[in-house]
N, C-alpha and C positions, 0 to 999 in steps of 0.2 A: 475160123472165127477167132478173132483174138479177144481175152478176156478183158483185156486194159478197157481199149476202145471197142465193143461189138458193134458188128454193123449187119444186121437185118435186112429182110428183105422184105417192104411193107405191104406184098399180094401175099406172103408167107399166109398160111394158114394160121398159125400158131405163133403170130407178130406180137397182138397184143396179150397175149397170156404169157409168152415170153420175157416179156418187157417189166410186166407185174410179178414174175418171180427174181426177174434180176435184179428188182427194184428192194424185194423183198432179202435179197444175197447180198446186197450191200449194204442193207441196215444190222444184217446181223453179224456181218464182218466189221461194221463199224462198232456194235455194243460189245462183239469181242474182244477187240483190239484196247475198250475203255476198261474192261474187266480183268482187263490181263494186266493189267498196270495200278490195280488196285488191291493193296496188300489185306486192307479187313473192311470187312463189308460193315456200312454204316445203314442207317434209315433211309439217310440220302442216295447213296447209292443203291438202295435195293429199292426205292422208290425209281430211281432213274431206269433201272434192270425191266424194270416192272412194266414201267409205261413202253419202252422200247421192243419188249414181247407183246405185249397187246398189240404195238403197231403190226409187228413182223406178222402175227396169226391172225392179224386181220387182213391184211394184203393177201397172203396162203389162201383163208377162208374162200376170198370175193376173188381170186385171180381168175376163176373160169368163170364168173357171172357176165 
């Protein structure tokens, strides 16, 4: 399975729970990538930090519902 592009196999068992945590590894490699590039943390940024963990542990939360 290549990380760039994966490709699934949509009888897979574990297709769509898969799909939901990868969705959720690339949100947090994207607020990593913002955070790493930010030398002091402001309002704005920790507001920005903030809503983008809600998303990620809410994806986490519901990925097996």
């Amino acid at each position: 399975m290549n990380n760039e592009n994966p490709q699934t196999d949509p009888s897979w068992d574990y297709y769509i729970l898969w799909h939901k945590i990868f969705q959720a590894k690339f949100k947090l490699e994207k607020m990593l990538s913002y955070i790493s590039e930010i030398e002091y943390a402001t309002e704005e940024t920790d507001k920005s930090v903030d809503a983008d963990l809600a998303v990620i542990t809410n994806l986490l939360k519901t990925a097996n519902d």
